[in-house]
C-alpha positions as CSV (number, residue, x, y, z in Angstrom):
1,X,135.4,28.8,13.1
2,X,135.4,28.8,17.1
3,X,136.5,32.5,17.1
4,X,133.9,33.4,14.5
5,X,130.7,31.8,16.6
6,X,132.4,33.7,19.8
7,X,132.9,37.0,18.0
8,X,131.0,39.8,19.7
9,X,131.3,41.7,16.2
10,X,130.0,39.2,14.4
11,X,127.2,37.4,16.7
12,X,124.8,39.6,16.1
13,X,124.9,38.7,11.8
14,X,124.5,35.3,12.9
15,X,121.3,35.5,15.5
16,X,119.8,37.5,12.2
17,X,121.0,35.7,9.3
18,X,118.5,33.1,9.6
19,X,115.7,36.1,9.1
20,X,117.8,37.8,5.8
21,X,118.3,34.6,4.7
22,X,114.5,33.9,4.7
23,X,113.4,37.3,3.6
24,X,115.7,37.0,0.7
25,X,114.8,33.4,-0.4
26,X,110.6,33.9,0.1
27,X,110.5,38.0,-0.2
28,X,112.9,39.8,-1.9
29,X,113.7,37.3,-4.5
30,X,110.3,36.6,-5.4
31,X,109.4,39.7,-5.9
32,X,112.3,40.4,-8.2
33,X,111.8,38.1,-10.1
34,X,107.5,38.9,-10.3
35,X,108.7,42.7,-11.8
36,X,110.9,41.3,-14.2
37,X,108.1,38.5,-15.4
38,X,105.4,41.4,-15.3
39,X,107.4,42.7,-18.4
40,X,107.5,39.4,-20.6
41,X,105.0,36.9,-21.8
42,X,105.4,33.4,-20.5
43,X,104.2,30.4,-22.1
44,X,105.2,26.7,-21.1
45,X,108.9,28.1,-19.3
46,X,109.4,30.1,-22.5
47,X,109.3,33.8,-21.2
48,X,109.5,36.7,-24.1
49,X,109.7,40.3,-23.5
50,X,107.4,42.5,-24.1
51,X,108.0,45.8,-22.2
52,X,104.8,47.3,-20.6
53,X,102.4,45.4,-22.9
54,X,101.1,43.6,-19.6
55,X,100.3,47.2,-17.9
56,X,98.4,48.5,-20.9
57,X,96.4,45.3,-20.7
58,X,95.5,46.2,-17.4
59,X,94.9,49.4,-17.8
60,X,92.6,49.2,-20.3
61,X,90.9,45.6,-18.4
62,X,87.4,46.1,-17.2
63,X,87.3,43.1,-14.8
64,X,90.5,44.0,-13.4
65,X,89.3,47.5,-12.4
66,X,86.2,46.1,-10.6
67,X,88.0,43.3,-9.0
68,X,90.3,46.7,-7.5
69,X,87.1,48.6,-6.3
70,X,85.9,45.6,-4.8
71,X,89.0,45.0,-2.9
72,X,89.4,48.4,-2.2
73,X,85.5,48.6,-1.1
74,X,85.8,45.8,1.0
75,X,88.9,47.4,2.6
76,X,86.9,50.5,3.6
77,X,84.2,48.8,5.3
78,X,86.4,46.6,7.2
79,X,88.2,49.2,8.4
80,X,85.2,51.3,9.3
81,X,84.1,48.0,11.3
82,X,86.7,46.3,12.5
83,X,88.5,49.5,14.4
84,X,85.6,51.3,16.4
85,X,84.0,48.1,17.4
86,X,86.9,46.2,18.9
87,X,87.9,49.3,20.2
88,X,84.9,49.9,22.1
89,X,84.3,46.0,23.3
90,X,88.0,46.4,24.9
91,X,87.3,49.3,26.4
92,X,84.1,47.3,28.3
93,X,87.0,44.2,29.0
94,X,89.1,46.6,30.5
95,X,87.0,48.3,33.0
96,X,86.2,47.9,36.2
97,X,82.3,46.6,35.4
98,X,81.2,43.7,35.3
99,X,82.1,39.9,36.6
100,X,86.3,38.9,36.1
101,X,85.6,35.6,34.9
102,X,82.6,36.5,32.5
103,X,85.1,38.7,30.8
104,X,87.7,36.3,30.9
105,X,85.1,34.0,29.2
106,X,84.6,36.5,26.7
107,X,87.7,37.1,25.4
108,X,88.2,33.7,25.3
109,X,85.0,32.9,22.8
110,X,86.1,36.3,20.8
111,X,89.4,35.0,20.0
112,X,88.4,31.1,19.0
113,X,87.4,32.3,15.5
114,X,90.5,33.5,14.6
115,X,91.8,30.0,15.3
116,X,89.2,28.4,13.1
117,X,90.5,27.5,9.4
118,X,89.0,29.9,6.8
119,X,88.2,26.9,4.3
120,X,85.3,25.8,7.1
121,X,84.4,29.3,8.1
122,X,83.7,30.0,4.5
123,X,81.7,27.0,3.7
124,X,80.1,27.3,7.3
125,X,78.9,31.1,6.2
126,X,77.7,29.5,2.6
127,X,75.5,27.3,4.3
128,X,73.9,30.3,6.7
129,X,74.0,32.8,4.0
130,X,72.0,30.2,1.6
131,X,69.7,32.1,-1.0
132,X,66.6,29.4,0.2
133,X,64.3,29.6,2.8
134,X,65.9,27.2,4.4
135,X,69.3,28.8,4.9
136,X,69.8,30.3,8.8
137,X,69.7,34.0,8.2
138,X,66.8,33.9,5.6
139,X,65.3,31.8,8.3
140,X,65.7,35.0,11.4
141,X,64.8,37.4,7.6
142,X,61.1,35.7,7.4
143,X,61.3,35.3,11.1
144,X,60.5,38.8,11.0
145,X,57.9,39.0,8.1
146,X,60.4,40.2,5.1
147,X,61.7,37.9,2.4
148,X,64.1,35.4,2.1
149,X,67.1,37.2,-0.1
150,X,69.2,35.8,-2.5
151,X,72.7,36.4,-0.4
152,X,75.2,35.4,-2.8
153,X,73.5,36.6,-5.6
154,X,73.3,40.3,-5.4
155,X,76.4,43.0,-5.1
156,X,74.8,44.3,-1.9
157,X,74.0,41.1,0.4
158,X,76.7,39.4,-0.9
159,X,78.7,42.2,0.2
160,X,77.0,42.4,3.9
161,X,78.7,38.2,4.0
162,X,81.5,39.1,3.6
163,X,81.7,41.7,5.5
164,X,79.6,39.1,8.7
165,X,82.5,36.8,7.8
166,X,85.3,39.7,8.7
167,X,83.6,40.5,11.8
168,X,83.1,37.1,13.0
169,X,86.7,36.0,12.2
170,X,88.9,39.3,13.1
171,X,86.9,41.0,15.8
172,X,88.7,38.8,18.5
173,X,91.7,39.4,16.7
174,X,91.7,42.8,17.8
175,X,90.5,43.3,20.6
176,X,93.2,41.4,21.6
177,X,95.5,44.1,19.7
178,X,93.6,47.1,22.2
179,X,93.0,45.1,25.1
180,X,97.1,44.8,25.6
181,X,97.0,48.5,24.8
182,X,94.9,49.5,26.8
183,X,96.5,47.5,29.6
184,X,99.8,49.5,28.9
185,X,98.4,52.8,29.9
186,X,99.3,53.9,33.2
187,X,96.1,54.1,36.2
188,X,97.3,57.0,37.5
189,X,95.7,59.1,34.0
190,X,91.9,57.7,35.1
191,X,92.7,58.2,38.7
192,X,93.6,61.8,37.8
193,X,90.8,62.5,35.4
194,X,88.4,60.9,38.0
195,X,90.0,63.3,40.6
196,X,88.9,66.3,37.8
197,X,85.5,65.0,37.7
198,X,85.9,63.3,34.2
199,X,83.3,60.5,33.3
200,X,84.0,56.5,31.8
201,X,83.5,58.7,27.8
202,X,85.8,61.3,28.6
203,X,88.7,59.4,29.8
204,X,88.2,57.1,26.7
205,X,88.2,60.0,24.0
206,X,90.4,62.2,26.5
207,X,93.1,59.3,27.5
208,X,92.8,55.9,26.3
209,X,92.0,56.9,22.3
210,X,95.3,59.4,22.5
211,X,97.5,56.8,23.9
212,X,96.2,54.0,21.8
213,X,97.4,55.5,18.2
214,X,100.4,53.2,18.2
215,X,97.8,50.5,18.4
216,X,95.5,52.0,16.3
217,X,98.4,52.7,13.4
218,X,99.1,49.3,13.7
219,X,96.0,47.6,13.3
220,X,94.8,50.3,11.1
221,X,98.0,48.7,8.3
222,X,97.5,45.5,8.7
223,X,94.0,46.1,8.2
224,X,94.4,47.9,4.9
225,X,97.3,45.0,3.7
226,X,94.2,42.5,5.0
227,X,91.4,44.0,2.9
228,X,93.0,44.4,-0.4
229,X,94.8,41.3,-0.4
230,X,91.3,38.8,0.8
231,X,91.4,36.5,-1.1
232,X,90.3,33.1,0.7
233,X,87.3,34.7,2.2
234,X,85.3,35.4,-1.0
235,X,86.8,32.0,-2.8
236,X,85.2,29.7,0.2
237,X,82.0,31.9,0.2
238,X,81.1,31.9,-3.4
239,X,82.3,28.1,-3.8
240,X,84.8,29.3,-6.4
241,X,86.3,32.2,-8.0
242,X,83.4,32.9,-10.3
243,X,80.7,34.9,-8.7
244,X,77.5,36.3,-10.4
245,X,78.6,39.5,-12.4
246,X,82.3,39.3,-10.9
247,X,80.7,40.6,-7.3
248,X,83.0,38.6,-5.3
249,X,86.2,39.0,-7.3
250,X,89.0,40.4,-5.6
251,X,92.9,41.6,-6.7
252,X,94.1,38.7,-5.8
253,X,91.0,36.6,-7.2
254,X,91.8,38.0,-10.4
255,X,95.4,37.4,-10.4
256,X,94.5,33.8,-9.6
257,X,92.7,34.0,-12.4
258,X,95.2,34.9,-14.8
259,X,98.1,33.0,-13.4
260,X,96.8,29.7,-12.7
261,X,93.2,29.3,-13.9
262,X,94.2,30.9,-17.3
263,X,97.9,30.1,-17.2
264,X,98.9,33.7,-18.1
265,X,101.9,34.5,-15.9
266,X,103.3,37.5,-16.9
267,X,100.2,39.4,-17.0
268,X,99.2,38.2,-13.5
269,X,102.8,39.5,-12.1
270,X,101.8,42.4,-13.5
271,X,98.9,42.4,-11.3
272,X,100.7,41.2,-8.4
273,X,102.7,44.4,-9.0
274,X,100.5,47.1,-9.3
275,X,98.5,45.6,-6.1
276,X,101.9,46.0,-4.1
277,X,102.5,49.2,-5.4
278,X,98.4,50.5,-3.9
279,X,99.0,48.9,-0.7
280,X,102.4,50.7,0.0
281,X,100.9,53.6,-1.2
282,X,98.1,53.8,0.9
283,X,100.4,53.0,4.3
284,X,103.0,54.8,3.4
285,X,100.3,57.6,3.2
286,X,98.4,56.3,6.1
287,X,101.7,56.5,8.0
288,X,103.3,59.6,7.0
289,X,99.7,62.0,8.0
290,X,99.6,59.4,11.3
291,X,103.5,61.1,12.1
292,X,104.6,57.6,12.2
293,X,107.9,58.6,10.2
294,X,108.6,62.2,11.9
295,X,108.2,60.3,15.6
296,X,111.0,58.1,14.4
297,X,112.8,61.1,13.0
298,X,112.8,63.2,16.2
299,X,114.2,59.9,17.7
Protein backbone atom coordinates (compact mmCIF):
# COMPACT_ATOMS: atom_id res chain seq x y z
CA UNK A 1 0.00 0.00 0.00
CA UNK A 2 3.05 2.37 0.87
CA UNK A 3 4.45 1.79 -2.62
CA UNK A 4 1.10 2.33 -4.22
CA UNK A 5 0.52 6.08 -2.44
CA UNK A 6 4.35 6.77 -3.52
CA UNK A 7 3.97 5.58 -7.09
CA UNK A 8 4.65 8.34 -9.50
CA UNK A 9 2.49 6.18 -12.17
CA UNK A 10 -0.13 5.94 -10.09
CA UNK A 11 -0.37 9.37 -8.01
CA UNK A 12 -1.90 11.12 -10.49
CA UNK A 13 -5.28 8.36 -10.45
CA UNK A 14 -5.46 9.08 -6.96
CA UNK A 15 -5.29 13.17 -6.82
CA UNK A 16 -8.28 12.55 -9.50
CA UNK A 17 -10.21 9.75 -8.28
CA UNK A 18 -12.07 11.63 -5.84
CA UNK A 19 -13.46 13.87 -9.03
CA UNK A 20 -14.41 10.30 -11.31
CA UNK A 21 -15.61 9.00 -8.37
CA UNK A 22 -18.03 12.01 -7.92
CA UNK A 23 -18.87 12.46 -11.48
CA UNK A 24 -19.78 8.84 -11.73
CA UNK A 25 -21.90 8.66 -8.51
CA UNK A 26 -23.95 12.28 -9.07
CA UNK A 27 -23.45 12.53 -13.18
CA UNK A 28 -22.94 9.75 -15.16
CA UNK A 29 -24.90 7.40 -13.23
CA UNK A 30 -27.82 9.45 -12.91
CA UNK A 31 -28.08 10.13 -16.08
CA UNK A 32 -27.96 6.50 -17.06
CA UNK A 33 -30.30 5.60 -15.33
CA UNK A 34 -32.84 8.90 -16.40
CA UNK A 35 -32.45 7.45 -20.34
CA UNK A 36 -33.32 4.11 -19.38
CA UNK A 37 -36.52 5.36 -17.05
CA UNK A 38 -37.43 7.81 -19.95
CA UNK A 39 -38.41 4.50 -21.83
CA UNK A 40 -40.67 2.83 -19.04
CA UNK A 41 -43.60 3.84 -17.03
CA UNK A 42 -43.08 4.04 -13.28
CA UNK A 43 -45.67 3.78 -10.73
CA UNK A 44 -45.00 3.31 -6.92
CA UNK A 45 -41.13 1.56 -7.66
CA UNK A 46 -42.89 -0.64 -10.26
CA UNK A 47 -41.16 0.54 -13.61
CA UNK A 48 -42.70 -1.17 -17.07
CA UNK A 49 -41.34 -0.62 -20.43
CA UNK A 50 -42.77 1.11 -22.85
CA UNK A 51 -40.31 1.98 -25.56
CA UNK A 52 -40.66 5.62 -26.93
CA UNK A 53 -44.33 5.99 -25.69
CA UNK A 54 -42.91 8.87 -23.23
CA UNK A 55 -41.33 10.86 -26.50
CA UNK A 56 -44.54 10.69 -28.43
CA UNK A 57 -46.22 12.10 -25.42
CA UNK A 58 -44.08 14.82 -25.69
CA UNK A 59 -44.10 15.35 -28.95
CA UNK A 60 -47.48 15.64 -29.38
CA UNK A 61 -47.78 17.85 -25.58
CA UNK A 62 -48.81 21.41 -26.00
CA UNK A 63 -47.67 22.71 -22.56
CA UNK A 64 -44.47 21.02 -22.94
CA UNK A 65 -43.73 22.92 -26.23
CA UNK A 66 -44.46 26.34 -24.65
CA UNK A 67 -42.70 25.57 -21.46
CA UNK A 68 -39.47 25.03 -24.32
CA UNK A 69 -40.11 28.35 -26.16
CA UNK A 70 -40.25 30.00 -22.92
CA UNK A 71 -37.09 28.58 -21.77
CA UNK A 72 -35.57 29.00 -24.95
CA UNK A 73 -37.00 32.79 -25.09
CA UNK A 74 -35.85 33.52 -21.88
CA UNK A 75 -32.42 32.19 -22.95
CA UNK A 76 -32.17 34.69 -25.84
CA UNK A 77 -32.89 37.70 -24.02
CA UNK A 78 -30.47 36.89 -21.29
CA UNK A 79 -28.01 36.44 -23.53
CA UNK A 80 -28.65 39.52 -25.50
CA UNK A 81 -28.46 41.36 -21.91
CA UNK A 82 -26.25 39.80 -19.90
CA UNK A 83 -23.10 39.77 -22.46
CA UNK A 84 -22.98 43.45 -24.04
CA UNK A 85 -23.81 45.04 -20.77
CA UNK A 86 -21.23 43.48 -18.43
CA UNK A 87 -18.99 43.74 -21.12
CA UNK A 88 -19.27 47.30 -21.48
CA UNK A 89 -19.45 48.16 -17.42
CA UNK A 90 -15.97 46.16 -17.25
CA UNK A 91 -14.65 47.89 -19.83
CA UNK A 92 -15.54 51.46 -17.64
CA UNK A 93 -13.88 49.30 -14.28
CA UNK A 94 -10.95 48.73 -16.19
CA UNK A 95 -9.96 52.03 -17.49
CA UNK A 96 -7.98 54.59 -16.41
CA UNK A 97 -11.24 57.11 -15.51
CA UNK A 98 -12.65 57.64 -12.77
CA UNK A 99 -11.80 57.40 -8.75
CA UNK A 100 -9.86 53.73 -7.68
CA UNK A 101 -11.87 53.23 -4.79
CA UNK A 102 -15.40 54.25 -6.32
CA UNK A 103 -14.75 51.45 -8.64
CA UNK A 104 -13.60 49.21 -6.17
CA UNK A 105 -16.97 50.04 -4.39
CA UNK A 106 -18.66 49.20 -7.43
CA UNK A 107 -17.65 46.00 -8.08
CA UNK A 108 -18.10 45.24 -4.78
CA UNK A 109 -22.13 46.14 -4.74
CA UNK A 110 -22.30 44.43 -8.37
CA UNK A 111 -21.17 41.19 -7.09
CA UNK A 112 -23.40 41.07 -3.61
CA UNK A 113 -26.44 39.81 -5.55
CA UNK A 114 -25.03 36.96 -6.75
CA UNK A 115 -24.45 36.04 -3.08
CA UNK A 116 -28.02 36.66 -2.22
CA UNK A 117 -30.27 33.35 -1.98
CA UNK A 118 -32.67 33.13 -5.02
CA UNK A 119 -35.66 32.07 -2.63
CA UNK A 120 -35.43 35.94 -1.14
CA UNK A 121 -34.53 37.53 -4.38
CA UNK A 122 -37.56 35.99 -5.80
CA UNK A 123 -40.04 36.90 -3.17
CA UNK A 124 -38.16 40.30 -2.87
CA UNK A 125 -39.03 40.92 -6.84
CA UNK A 126 -42.79 39.58 -6.07
CA UNK A 127 -43.27 42.18 -3.72
CA UNK A 128 -41.74 45.11 -6.26
CA UNK A 129 -43.32 43.67 -9.20
CA UNK A 130 -46.86 43.62 -7.37
CA UNK A 131 -49.90 44.02 -9.85
CA UNK A 132 -51.32 46.96 -7.12
CA UNK A 133 -50.72 50.33 -6.93
CA UNK A 134 -48.95 49.84 -4.13
CA UNK A 135 -46.22 47.60 -5.45
CA UNK A 136 -42.64 49.67 -6.03
CA UNK A 137 -42.42 49.68 -9.80
CA UNK A 138 -46.16 50.42 -10.34
CA UNK A 139 -45.38 53.08 -7.85
CA UNK A 140 -42.16 54.89 -10.26
CA UNK A 141 -45.12 53.49 -13.48
CA UNK A 142 -47.86 56.25 -12.02
CA UNK A 143 -45.00 58.25 -10.91
CA UNK A 144 -44.77 59.07 -14.36
CA UNK A 145 -48.54 59.42 -15.34
CA UNK A 146 -49.10 55.75 -16.93
CA UNK A 147 -50.89 52.97 -15.24
CA UNK A 148 -50.17 50.62 -12.74
CA UNK A 149 -49.68 47.07 -14.78
CA UNK A 150 -50.63 43.84 -13.79
CA UNK A 151 -46.75 42.35 -13.80
CA UNK A 152 -47.24 38.85 -13.12
CA UNK A 153 -50.25 38.58 -15.02
CA UNK A 154 -49.42 39.17 -18.63
CA UNK A 155 -46.76 37.19 -20.95
CA UNK A 156 -44.97 40.47 -21.71
CA UNK A 157 -44.39 42.15 -18.10
CA UNK A 158 -44.13 39.12 -16.63
CA UNK A 159 -41.44 38.45 -18.98
CA UNK A 160 -39.65 42.03 -18.44
CA UNK A 161 -39.35 40.43 -14.24
CA UNK A 162 -37.78 38.01 -15.03
CA UNK A 163 -35.65 39.24 -17.16
CA UNK A 164 -35.01 42.60 -14.03
CA UNK A 165 -34.42 39.52 -11.85
CA UNK A 166 -31.43 38.02 -14.36
CA UNK A 167 -29.94 41.34 -14.61
CA UNK A 168 -29.93 42.19 -11.02
CA UNK A 169 -28.65 38.79 -9.95
CA UNK A 170 -25.94 37.84 -12.79
CA UNK A 171 -24.78 41.20 -14.01
CA UNK A 172 -22.05 41.19 -11.15
CA UNK A 173 -21.44 37.79 -11.96
CA UNK A 174 -19.93 38.69 -15.07
CA UNK A 175 -18.39 41.44 -14.97
CA UNK A 176 -16.40 39.72 -12.76
CA UNK A 177 -15.88 36.94 -15.70
CA UNK A 178 -14.50 40.26 -18.25
CA UNK A 179 -12.99 42.26 -15.67
CA UNK A 180 -10.19 39.26 -15.06
CA UNK A 181 -10.18 39.18 -18.89
CA UNK A 182 -9.72 42.18 -19.48
CA UNK A 183 -6.92 42.39 -16.89
CA UNK A 184 -5.11 39.54 -18.74
CA UNK A 185 -4.52 41.51 -21.89
CA UNK A 186 -1.17 42.88 -22.15
CA UNK A 187 -0.80 47.23 -21.94
CA UNK A 188 1.56 47.27 -24.41
CA UNK A 189 -1.71 46.67 -27.32
CA UNK A 190 -3.45 50.16 -25.93
CA UNK A 191 -0.11 51.83 -25.61
CA UNK A 192 0.52 50.82 -29.25
CA UNK A 193 -2.85 51.67 -30.55
CA UNK A 194 -2.65 55.03 -28.58
CA UNK A 195 0.75 55.53 -30.30
CA UNK A 196 -1.40 54.94 -33.88
CA UNK A 197 -3.85 57.47 -32.86
CA UNK A 198 -6.63 54.88 -31.92
CA UNK A 199 -9.50 56.21 -29.51
CA UNK A 200 -11.00 54.42 -25.93
CA UNK A 201 -13.96 52.61 -28.91
CA UNK A 202 -11.40 51.45 -31.18
CA UNK A 203 -9.09 49.71 -28.85
CA UNK A 204 -12.28 48.02 -27.29
CA UNK A 205 -13.74 46.69 -30.70
CA UNK A 206 -10.08 46.59 -32.21
CA UNK A 207 -8.24 44.78 -29.05
CA UNK A 208 -10.09 44.04 -25.99
CA UNK A 209 -13.43 42.37 -27.83
CA UNK A 210 -10.73 40.09 -30.07
CA UNK A 211 -8.87 39.00 -27.10
CA UNK A 212 -11.86 38.54 -24.87
CA UNK A 213 -13.54 35.50 -27.06
CA UNK A 214 -12.24 32.93 -24.59
CA UNK A 215 -14.18 34.90 -22.10
CA UNK A 216 -16.96 35.59 -24.20
CA UNK A 217 -17.28 31.63 -25.32
CA UNK A 218 -17.32 30.90 -21.88
CA UNK A 219 -19.85 32.98 -20.49
CA UNK A 220 -21.71 32.81 -23.63
CA UNK A 221 -22.27 28.51 -22.51
CA UNK A 222 -22.87 28.87 -19.31
CA UNK A 223 -25.31 31.40 -20.20
CA UNK A 224 -27.20 29.28 -22.63
CA UNK A 225 -26.98 26.03 -19.85
CA UNK A 226 -28.31 28.99 -17.39
CA UNK A 227 -31.35 30.05 -19.42
CA UNK A 228 -32.86 26.88 -20.46
CA UNK A 229 -32.38 25.21 -17.28
CA UNK A 230 -34.01 28.48 -14.82
CA UNK A 231 -35.97 27.11 -13.01
CA UNK A 232 -35.96 28.75 -9.28
CA UNK A 233 -36.28 32.13 -10.69
CA UNK A 234 -39.73 31.89 -12.20
CA UNK A 235 -40.93 29.35 -9.18
CA UNK A 236 -40.11 32.18 -6.37
CA UNK A 237 -41.56 34.86 -8.74
CA UNK A 238 -44.86 33.47 -9.53
CA UNK A 239 -45.25 31.99 -5.87
CA UNK A 240 -45.50 28.56 -7.40
CA UNK A 241 -45.25 26.60 -10.56
CA UNK A 242 -48.62 27.62 -11.86
CA UNK A 243 -48.55 30.87 -13.61
CA UNK A 244 -51.57 32.47 -15.48
CA UNK A 245 -51.76 30.73 -19.05
CA UNK A 246 -48.46 28.64 -18.26
CA UNK A 247 -46.34 32.19 -18.91
CA UNK A 248 -43.86 31.42 -16.41
CA UNK A 249 -43.34 27.73 -17.04
CA UNK A 250 -40.08 26.61 -17.90
CA UNK A 251 -38.37 22.96 -19.03
CA UNK A 252 -37.46 22.28 -15.92
CA UNK A 253 -40.86 23.75 -14.33
CA UNK A 254 -42.60 21.33 -16.40
CA UNK A 255 -40.55 18.40 -15.55
CA UNK A 256 -41.18 19.31 -11.96
CA UNK A 257 -44.36 19.00 -12.82
CA UNK A 258 -44.52 15.70 -14.12
CA UNK A 259 -42.10 14.04 -11.76
CA UNK A 260 -42.97 15.27 -8.52
CA UNK A 261 -46.23 17.36 -8.60
CA UNK A 262 -47.93 14.64 -10.76
CA UNK A 263 -45.71 11.73 -9.82
CA UNK A 264 -45.12 10.64 -13.47
CA UNK A 265 -41.42 9.63 -13.62
CA UNK A 266 -40.72 8.19 -16.66
CA UNK A 267 -42.31 10.81 -18.63
CA UNK A 268 -40.50 13.59 -16.85
CA UNK A 269 -36.97 11.67 -17.55
CA UNK A 270 -38.06 11.84 -20.77
CA UNK A 271 -38.08 15.44 -20.46
CA UNK A 272 -35.03 15.72 -18.57
CA UNK A 273 -33.62 14.02 -21.76
CA UNK A 274 -34.58 15.84 -24.54
CA UNK A 275 -33.69 19.18 -22.47
CA UNK A 276 -29.96 17.74 -22.26
CA UNK A 277 -30.03 16.75 -25.63
CA UNK A 278 -31.06 21.03 -26.82
CA UNK A 279 -28.57 22.32 -24.52
CA UNK A 280 -25.56 20.18 -25.93
CA UNK A 281 -26.79 20.88 -29.11
CA UNK A 282 -26.85 24.43 -29.07
CA UNK A 283 -22.99 24.57 -27.40
CA UNK A 284 -21.79 22.14 -29.24
CA UNK A 285 -22.93 24.39 -32.12
CA UNK A 286 -22.16 27.49 -30.38
CA UNK A 287 -18.66 26.09 -29.93
CA UNK A 288 -17.83 24.51 -33.06
CA UNK A 289 -18.77 28.11 -35.41
CA UNK A 290 -16.76 29.93 -32.23
CA UNK A 291 -13.45 27.45 -33.48
CA UNK A 292 -13.40 26.34 -29.96
CA UNK A 293 -12.77 22.66 -31.22
CA UNK A 294 -10.37 23.37 -34.27
CA UNK A 295 -8.12 25.82 -31.70
CA UNK A 296 -7.79 22.65 -29.67
CA UNK A 297 -7.11 20.61 -32.77
CA UNK A 298 -4.26 22.75 -34.16
CA UNK A 299 -2.94 22.26 -30.53
Amino acid sequence: MKKLLYSQRMAPYLFIAPFVITLLAFWAVPLVRSVVMSTQQVLYGDATFIGATNYERLWNDRVFWQALFNSVRYMVLTLVLLIPIPMILAAIINSRIGSARIKALFKASMFVPALTSVVVAGIIFRLMFSETESGLINQVVTFFGLDPVRWLREDVPGLVALLALAMWRYTGVNIMYFLAGMQSIPTEYYEAASLDGAGRVQQFFRITIPNLKPTIIYVMTISIYGGLAMFLESFMLYAGNNSPNNQGLTVVGYLYRKGVEENDLGFASAVGVVLLVVVMTINITNLTLSGTFRKEANR
